[in-house]
N, C-alpha and C positions, 0 to 999 in steps of 0.2 A: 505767445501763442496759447499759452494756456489759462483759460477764460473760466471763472466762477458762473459755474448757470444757476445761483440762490445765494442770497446771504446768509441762509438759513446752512444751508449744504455744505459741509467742509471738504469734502471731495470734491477736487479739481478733473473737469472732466479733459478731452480733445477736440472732440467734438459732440456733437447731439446724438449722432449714431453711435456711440460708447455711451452714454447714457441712458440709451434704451435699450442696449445688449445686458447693460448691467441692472436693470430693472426687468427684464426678461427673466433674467437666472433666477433672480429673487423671484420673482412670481413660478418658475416653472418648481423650485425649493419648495413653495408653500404648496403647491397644488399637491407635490410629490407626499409632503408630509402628510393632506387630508386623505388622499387615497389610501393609504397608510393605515392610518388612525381607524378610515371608515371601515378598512378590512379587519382591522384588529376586533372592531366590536361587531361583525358580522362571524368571525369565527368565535366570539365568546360564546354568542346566541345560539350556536350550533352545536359549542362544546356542551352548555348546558341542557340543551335539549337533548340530545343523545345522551347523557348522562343519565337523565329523569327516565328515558326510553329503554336502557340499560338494565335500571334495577326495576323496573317494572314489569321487562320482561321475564328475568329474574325468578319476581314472586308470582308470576304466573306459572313457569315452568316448575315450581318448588307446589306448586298447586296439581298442576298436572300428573306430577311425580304421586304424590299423595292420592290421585282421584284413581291413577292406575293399579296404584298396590291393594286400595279397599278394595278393589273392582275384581284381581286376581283372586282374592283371597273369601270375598264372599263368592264369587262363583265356582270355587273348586269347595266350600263349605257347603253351596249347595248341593254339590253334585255327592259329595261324600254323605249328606243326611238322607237324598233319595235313596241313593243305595244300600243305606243302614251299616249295619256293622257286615264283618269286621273292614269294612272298608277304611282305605286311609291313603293320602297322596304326599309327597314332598313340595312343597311349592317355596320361588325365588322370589318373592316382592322386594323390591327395590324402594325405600324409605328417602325422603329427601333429607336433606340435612338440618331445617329447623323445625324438627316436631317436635313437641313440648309435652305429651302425652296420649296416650292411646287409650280407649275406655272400652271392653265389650261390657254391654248389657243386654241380655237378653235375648235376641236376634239380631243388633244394631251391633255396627262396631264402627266408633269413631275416632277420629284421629285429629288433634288438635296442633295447629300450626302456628308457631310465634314470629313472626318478622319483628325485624330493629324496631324503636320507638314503638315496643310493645304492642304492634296489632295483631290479634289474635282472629285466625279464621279457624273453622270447625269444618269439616268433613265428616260426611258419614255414609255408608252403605249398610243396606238393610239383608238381612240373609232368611231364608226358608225355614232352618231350625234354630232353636238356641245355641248362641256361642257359648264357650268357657274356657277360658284362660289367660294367661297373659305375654304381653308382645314388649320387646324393649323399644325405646326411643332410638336406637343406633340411627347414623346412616349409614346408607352404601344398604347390599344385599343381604337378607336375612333368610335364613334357611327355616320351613317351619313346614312342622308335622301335623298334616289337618286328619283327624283321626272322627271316622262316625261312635257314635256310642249310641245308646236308647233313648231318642226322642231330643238329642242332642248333638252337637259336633264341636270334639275337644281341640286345642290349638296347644301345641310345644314347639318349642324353638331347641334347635339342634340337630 
């Protein structure tokens, strides 16, 4: 009863209908493993995009942080140089965590930002009177004393 369906074939089947159940599994095996596979590099494509979208958002947020605190900090210097002396306010600007240096000059007060693989973006805000002083790189909240003076407005931290 039990008949070679190939000379090629070393498995003995029963019949034809066993031979096609058994070329079924193997084909449903293969399909099973391409859906597989096809998922596997459809979730790579998405791990890596989200990733890219990740630290991008990142250094915009680290940008925004940066845009907010020159923005605080010239506008309470301007408000402090209309008023003149002895005016003076306390202000909370929030620094983000990759600043690389801070520069006032003259009425400008800028703030230099370093992201990984060294790209450097600048910020700057412009103020009504001359600045003077100097601000640390920390992050997190910095506490600072914006003080009017004559024809100036001084900045201390503390």
């Amino acid at each position: 009863m039990h008949a070679k369906l190939s000379s090629k074939d070393s498995k003995t089947f029963h019949t034809e209908s066993d031979r096609f159940f058994s070329l079924t599994k193997a084909q449903v095996g293969l399909e099973y493993m391409l859906v597989f596979g096809f998922s596997l590099v459809i979730v790579a494509i998405l791990w890596t995009y989200s990733s890219y979208n990740v630290e991008n958002t990142k250094w915009d947020l680290q940008i925004a942080y940066a845009k907010s605190a020159l923005d605080k900090i010239v506008d309470v210097s301007d408000v402090a140089y209309v008023q003149g002396p002895p005016s003076q306010f306390y202000i909370y600007p929030n620094f983000p965590d990759n600043v690389n240096r801070v520069y006032i000059s003259g009425n400008t007060i800028e703030m230099e930002l370093l992201w990984r693989d060294g790209i450097l973006r600048n910020i700057s805000a412009t103020s009504l009177g001359n600045l003077i002083g100097n601000i640390s790189t920390a992050p997190g909240q910095h506490k600072l004393l914006v003080k009017a003076l004559n024809n100036s407005v001084q900045f201390s931290e503390g």
